[in-house]
N, C-alpha and C positions, 0 to 999 in steps of 0.2 A: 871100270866096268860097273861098280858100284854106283857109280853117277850115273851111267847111262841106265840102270834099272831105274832110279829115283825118279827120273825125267816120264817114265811111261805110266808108274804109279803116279805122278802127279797130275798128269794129262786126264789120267782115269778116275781121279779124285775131284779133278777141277768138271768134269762134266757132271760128274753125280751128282753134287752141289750148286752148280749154275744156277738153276732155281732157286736157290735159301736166300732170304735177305742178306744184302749188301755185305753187311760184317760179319757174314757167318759163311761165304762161299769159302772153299780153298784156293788157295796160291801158293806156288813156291818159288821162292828168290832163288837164284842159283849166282854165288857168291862170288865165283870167278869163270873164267871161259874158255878155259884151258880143257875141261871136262865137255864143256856143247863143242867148242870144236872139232874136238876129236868122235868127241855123237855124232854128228852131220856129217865125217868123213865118210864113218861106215853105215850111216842109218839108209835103209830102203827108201826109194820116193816117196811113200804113204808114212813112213816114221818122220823124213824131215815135215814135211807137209803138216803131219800132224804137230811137230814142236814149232815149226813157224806159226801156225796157224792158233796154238795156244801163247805167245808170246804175243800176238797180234790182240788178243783178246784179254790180256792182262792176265792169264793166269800162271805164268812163268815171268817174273820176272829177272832183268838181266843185270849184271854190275859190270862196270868197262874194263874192269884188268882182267888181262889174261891170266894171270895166277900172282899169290898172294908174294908179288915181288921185293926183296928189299931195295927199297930204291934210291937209300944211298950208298950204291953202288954201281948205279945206272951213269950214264952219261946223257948229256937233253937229248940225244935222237932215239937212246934207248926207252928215256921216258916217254916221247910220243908215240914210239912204238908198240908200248904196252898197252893201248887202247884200238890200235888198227883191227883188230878182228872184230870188236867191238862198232867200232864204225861202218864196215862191211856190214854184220852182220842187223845192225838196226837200220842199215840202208832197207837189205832184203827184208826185213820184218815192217818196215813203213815208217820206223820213228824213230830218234835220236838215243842212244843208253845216256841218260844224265848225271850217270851216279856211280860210283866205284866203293869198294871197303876195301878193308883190309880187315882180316880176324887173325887171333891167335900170334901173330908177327906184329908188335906193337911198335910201327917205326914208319913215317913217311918221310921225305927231306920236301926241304925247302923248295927247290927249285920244281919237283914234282903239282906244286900248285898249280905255274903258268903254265906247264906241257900238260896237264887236266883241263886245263881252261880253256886252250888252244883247243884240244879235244872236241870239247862238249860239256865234259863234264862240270855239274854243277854244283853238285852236293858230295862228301865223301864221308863218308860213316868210318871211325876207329873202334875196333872191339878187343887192345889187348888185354893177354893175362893175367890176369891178377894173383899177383903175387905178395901176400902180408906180411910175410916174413922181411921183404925188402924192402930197407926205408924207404925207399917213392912207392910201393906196391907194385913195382915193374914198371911202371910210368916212362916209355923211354919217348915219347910226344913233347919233349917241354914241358914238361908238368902241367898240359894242357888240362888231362883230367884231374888229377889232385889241385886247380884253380877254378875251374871254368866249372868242375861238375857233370853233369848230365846236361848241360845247358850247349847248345848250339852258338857257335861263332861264324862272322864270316873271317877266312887265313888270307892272308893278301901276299900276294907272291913277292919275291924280294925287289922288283921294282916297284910294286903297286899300284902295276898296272891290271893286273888277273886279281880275281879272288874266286873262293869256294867258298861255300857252308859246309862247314866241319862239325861232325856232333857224333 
C-alpha cells in the first residue's frame, strides 16, 4: 500500500514540474512490478488511466521483473516468466520495458541473461549490498563489481547467443 501512495505522489509531482527544464522535471522508476500490479488490480479507471498515462509520458518509469527474484532458483520457463506482466503491461502503455534490476538481492544466474533477452530486456542494472566487513564486500555477481567497477558491460548468455548490458 505504500507503493500504491508513492505512485499518486509521483503522478502529482511529475505534473507540477512538467514545465522545469528537461533535467530538473520528476520521475520515478518503480523498481519492480509486483507493487503496479497489484496498483491496477484495485485502482479506479481514472487512477489506472492516470498511471498508464504517466508511464506513457516518461514520468514513471518501469523495470521488467516482477519482484526482486532470486533467480538461481528459477527454472528457464520461470525466468521468462518473470518478465510477463512486464510485457502486457508496456504492451498497454505503447512501448517495450527494456530494462530490469535487481536491488538489495545481489545475485542474477547465468542463464537468466537469454530469458531477458528473449524478453526484451536490454540493459540490467545490479545494486547489491555492500557489505565491508566481507572480503568481496558481499559481491555475490562474480566479482563483477569488485573487476569491472562502476563501468558497464555487455553479459553474453551461456551460448552467446543473448547478451545484456550489465552496469
Amino acid at each position: 500500500q505504500k507503493h500504491w501512495s508513492y505512485f499518486a505522489r509521483a503522478i502529482e509531482l511529475a505534473r507540477k514540474t512538467a514545465d522545469y527544464p528537461a533535467g530538473a522535471r520528476f520521475k520515478w522508476n518503480v523498481e519492480e512490478l509486483w507493487a503496479v500490479e497489484t496498483y491496477l488490480r484495485r485502482a479506479s479507471p481514472a487512477e489506472r488511466a492516470a498511471f498508464i498515462d504517466a508511464v506513457r509520458k516518461g514520468w514513471i518509469g518501469l523495470q521488467a521483473m516482477l519482484s526482486n527474484e532470486l533467480t538461481g532458483l528459477c527454472h528457464p520457463e520461470e525466468l521468462l516468466r518473470l518478465t510477463a506482466f512486464a510485457r502486457k503491461l508496456g504492451a498497454e502503455c505503447g512501448g517495450a520495458v527494456r530494462s530490469a534490476m535487481i536491488t538489495d538481492i545481489p545475485g542474477l544466474s547465468w542463464p537468466a541473461v537469454a530469458a531477458f533477452a528473449e524478453s526484451g530486456v536490454r540493459h540490467f542494472s545490479s545494486g547489491p549490498n555492500y557489505m565491508p566487513r566481507l572480503p568481496d564486500g558481499g559481491d555475490r555477481i562474480g566479482r563483477a563489481l569488485k573487476t569491472g567497477g562502476d563501468r558497464p558491460f555487455y553479459w553474453a548468455s551461456p551460448s552467446g547467443e543473448h547478451k545484456i548490458l550489465f552496469w
